[in-house]
C-alpha positions in Angstrom: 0.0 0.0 0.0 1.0 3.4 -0.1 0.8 6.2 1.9 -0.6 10.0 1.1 0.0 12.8 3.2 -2.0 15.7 2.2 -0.4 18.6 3.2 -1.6 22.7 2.2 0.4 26.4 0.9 1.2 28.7 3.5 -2.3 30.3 4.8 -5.3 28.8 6.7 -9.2 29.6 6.0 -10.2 28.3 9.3 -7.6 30.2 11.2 -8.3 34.0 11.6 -5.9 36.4 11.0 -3.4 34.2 11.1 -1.4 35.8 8.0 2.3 35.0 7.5 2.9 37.1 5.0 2.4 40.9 6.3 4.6 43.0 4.4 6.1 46.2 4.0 6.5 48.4 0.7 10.0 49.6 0.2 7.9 53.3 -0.3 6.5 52.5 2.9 9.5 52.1 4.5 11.2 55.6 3.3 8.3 57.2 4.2 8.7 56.5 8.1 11.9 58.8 7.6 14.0 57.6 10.2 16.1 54.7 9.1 16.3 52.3 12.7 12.7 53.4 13.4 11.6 51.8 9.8 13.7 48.5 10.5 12.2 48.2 13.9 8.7 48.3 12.5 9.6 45.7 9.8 11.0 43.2 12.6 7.6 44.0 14.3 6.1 42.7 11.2 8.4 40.0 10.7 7.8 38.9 14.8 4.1 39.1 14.1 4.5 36.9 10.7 6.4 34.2 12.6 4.2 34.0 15.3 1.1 33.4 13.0 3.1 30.9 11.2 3.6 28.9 14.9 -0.4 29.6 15.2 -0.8 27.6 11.7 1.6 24.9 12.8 -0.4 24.4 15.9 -3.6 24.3 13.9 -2.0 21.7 11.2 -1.0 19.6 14.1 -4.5 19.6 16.0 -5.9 18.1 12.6 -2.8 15.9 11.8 -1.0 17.7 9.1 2.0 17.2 8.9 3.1 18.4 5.5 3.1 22.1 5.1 4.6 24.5 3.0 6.0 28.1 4.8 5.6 31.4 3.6 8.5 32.7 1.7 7.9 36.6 2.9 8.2 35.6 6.3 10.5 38.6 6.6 9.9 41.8 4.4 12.1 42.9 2.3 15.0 41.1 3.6 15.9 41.1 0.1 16.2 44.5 -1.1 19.7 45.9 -1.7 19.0 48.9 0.4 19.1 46.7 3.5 21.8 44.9 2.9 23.8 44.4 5.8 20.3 44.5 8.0 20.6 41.6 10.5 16.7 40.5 10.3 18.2 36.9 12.6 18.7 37.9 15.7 15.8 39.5 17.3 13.8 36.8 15.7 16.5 34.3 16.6 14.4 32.7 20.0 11.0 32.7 17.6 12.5 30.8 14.6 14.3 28.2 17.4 10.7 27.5 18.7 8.8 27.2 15.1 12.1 24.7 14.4 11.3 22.9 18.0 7.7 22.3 17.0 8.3 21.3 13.4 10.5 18.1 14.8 8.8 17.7 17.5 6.0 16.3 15.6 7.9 15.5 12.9 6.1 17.6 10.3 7.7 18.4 6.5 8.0 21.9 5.7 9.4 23.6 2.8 9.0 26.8 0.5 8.1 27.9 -2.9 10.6 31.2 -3.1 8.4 34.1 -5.8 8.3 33.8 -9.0 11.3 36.2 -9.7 14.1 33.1 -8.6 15.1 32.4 -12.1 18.2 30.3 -11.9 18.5 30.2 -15.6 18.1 34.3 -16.5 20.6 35.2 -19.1 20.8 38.3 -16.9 23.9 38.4 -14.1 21.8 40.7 -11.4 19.2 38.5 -11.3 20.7 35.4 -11.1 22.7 37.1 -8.3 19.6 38.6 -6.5 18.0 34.7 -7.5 20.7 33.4 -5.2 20.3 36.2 -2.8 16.7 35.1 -2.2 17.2 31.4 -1.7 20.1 32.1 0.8 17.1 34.1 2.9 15.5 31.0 3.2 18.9 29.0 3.8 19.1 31.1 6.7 15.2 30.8 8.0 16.0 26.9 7.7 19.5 27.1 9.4 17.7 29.3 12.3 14.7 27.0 12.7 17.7 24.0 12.8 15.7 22.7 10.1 17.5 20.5 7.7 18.2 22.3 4.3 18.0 19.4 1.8 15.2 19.9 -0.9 13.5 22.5 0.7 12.7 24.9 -2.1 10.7 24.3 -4.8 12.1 26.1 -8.5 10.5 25.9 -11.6 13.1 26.0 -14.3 12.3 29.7 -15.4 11.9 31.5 -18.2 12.5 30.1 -21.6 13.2 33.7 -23.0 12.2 33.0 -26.9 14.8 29.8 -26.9 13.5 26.7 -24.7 16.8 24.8 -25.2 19.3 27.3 -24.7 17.3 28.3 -21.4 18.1 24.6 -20.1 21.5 24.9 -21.1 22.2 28.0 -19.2 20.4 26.5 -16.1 23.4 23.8 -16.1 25.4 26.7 -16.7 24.2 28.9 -13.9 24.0 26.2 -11.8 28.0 26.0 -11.4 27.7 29.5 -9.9 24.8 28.8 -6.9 26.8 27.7 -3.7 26.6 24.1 -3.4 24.6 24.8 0.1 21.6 26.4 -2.0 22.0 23.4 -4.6 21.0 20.8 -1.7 18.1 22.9 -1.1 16.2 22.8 -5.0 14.0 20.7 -6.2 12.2 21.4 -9.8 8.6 21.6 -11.0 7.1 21.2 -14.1 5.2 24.4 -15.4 2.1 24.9 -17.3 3.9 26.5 -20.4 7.1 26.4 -21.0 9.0 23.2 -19.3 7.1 20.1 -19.3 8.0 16.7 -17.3 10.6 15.4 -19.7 12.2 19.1 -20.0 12.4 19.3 -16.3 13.2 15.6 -16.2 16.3 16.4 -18.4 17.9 19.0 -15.9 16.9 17.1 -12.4 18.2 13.3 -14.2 21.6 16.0 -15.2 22.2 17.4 -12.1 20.7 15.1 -9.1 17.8 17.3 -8.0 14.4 16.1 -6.9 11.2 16.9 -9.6 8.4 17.7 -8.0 5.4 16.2 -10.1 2.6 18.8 -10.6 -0.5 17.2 -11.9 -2.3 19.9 -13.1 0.7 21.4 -14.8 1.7 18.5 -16.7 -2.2 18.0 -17.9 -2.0 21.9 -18.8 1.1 21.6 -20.6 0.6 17.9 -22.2 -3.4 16.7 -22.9 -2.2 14.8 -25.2 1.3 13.0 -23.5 0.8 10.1 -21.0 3.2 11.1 -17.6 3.4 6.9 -16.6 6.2 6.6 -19.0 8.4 8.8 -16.9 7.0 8.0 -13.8 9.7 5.4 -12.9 12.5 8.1 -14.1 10.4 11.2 -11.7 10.2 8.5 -8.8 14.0 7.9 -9.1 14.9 11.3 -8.7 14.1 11.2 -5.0 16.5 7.9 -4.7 18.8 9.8 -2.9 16.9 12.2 -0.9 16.3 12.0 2.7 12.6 12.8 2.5 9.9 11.2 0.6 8.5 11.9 -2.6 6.6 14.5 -3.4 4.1 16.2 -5.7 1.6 19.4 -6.2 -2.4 18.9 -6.8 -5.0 21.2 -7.8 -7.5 21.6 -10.3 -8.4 23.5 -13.6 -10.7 26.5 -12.6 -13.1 25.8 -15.6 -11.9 24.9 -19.3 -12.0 28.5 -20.4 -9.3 29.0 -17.5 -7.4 25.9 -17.1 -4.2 27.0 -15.5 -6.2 28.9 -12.8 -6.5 26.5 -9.6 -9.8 25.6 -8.2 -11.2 26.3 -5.2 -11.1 22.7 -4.3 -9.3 19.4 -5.4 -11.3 17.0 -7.9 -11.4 14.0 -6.2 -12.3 11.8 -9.4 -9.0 13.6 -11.3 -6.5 13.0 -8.3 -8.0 9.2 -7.8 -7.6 8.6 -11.2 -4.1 9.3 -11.1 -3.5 7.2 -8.1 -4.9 4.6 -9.4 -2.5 5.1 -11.9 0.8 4.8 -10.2 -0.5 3.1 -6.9 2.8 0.7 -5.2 5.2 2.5 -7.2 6.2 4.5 -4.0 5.8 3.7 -0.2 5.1 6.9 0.1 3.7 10.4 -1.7 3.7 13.4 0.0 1.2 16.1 -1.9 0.7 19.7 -1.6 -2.8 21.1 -2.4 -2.6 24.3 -3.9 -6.1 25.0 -4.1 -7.9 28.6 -3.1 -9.8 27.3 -0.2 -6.3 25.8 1.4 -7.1 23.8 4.4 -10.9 23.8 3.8 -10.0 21.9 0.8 -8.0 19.2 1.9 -10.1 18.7 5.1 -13.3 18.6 1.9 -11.3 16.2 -0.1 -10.1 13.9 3.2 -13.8 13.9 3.8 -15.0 12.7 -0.1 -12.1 9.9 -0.2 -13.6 8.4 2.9 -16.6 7.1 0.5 -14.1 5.2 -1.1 -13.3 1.6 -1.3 -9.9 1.9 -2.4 -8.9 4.0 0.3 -8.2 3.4 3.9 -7.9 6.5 6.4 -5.6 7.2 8.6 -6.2 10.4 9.9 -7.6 13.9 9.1 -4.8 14.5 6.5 -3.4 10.9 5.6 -5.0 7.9 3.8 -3.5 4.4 2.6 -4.6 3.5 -1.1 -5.1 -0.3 -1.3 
């Protein structure tokens, strides 16, 4: 049999006002006029940010989630070359220690998914450099939580800027210049456009990084290709990682919008694909990314429990047979 943890991105719907992702405008912040006085007030908002995320934690462990993915703007705008220098760590240093304490003390798996503008493959030096910059922040949340670094960030590839193989090409080449600490840390996602599974395939099979199947990506990107005849080669990325495999759900919006997730998770579309590749892996571990976040997993937990095929093991985890 195999085992599915269901795990949910970042923010709660049952939780109130419980965001971890407060921010502060970089106009904001010139606006308060006095330089130490602005930075105070963005470690307020970073203190208030971590303690909602150790709110969620506590909620996901009341209902047995133990898969969960953190907010990457935890701490605004710790990227933003006009604060470099800015030691964000150390008055939040005692709150990281305790979300890190809770995370192993019930053993739950946590990673990110750093913004959209992490583009290890740009043909552009500053941003491949302010890329890097971005996924050290989160090296450093990790390092102060005491959480294990290794595939911890989800990437997509990038862009394909008007040339889909040369962009690959200069991912392997960029790739020589992020620290091998960061490297540990990726894994890769197929997109809904530009780099499907056997594109992303190419560069995690190249380099030794974990691909993280999405579903409704691939079914986006390829309605006409079949995923089971790399799903042996997807599954072997993970071979040498210390955690389990894993993968992102959702659904198509409508047909008019197909990339756009659904509130909810169609429970005939993801049965259908784990029927599919049921006892090739002991274990999947899968994100919803769905609007209604924990409402729908808690919805779809509740729908798979009509099943046959499917024996429960708690709110957010279920054997297939």
């Amino acid at each position: 049999m195999t085992l599915v943890r269901l795990g949910y991105v970042a923010m709660s719907m049952e939780l109130k006002n419980s965001s971890p992702s407060q921010t502060m405008t970089y106009d904001q912040f010139l606006k308060i006029g006095d330089k130490e006085a602005a930075i105070r007030k963005l470690e307020r908002i970073a203190q208030s940010n971590i303690e909602n995320c150790l709110r969620l934690l506590k909620h996901n462990a009341f209902h047995d989630i133990k898969f969960f993915r953190l907010s990457s703007r935890l701490i605004p705008l710790a990227t933003h070359d006009a604060l470099a220098g800015w030691n964000y760590l150390t008055p939040l240093k005692n709150s990281l220690n305790e979300i890190g304490e809770f995370i192993n003390e019930h053993k739950m798996r946590i990673d990110f998914h750093p913004d959209h503008f992490v583009l290890l493959n740009s043909p552009k030096k500053e941003i491949l450099k302010a890329s890097i910059t971005a996924l050290k922040v989160h090296a450093h949340l990790l390092t102060a939580m005491k959480i294990n670094l290794t595939h911890r960030c989800v990437l997509h590839v990038g862009g394909s800027y008007k040339d889909k193989e040369g962009a690959l090409e200069r991912f392997i080449e960029n790739w020589g210049h992020v620290p091998q600490k960061i490297q540990k840390m990726i894994m890769l996602e197929n997109d809904d456009k530009s780099f499907h599974i056997e594109d992303t395939l190419y560069l995690c099979e190249k380099l030794g990084i974990p691909l993280v199947f999405d579903l409704h990506h691939h079914l986006a990107n390829n309605k006409d290709m079949d995923y089971f005849p790399v799903w042996d080669q997807i599954v072997q990325t993970w071979s040498d990682s210390p955690l389990p495999m894993k993968m992102h759900i959702s659904s198509p919006k409508s047909e008019k919008n197909f990339t756009h997730h659904a509130d909810y998770i169609d429970k005939n579309m993801f049965l259908s694909f784990l029927n599919t590749i049921k006892g090739s892996v002991n274990q999947l571990d899968c994100m919803i990314e769905a609007k209604q976040k924990d409402h729908a997993l808690f919805r779809l937990i509740e729908q798979l429990k009509e099943e046959d095929s499917i024996e429960i093991v708690d709110e957010a985890s279920f054997y297939l047979k």
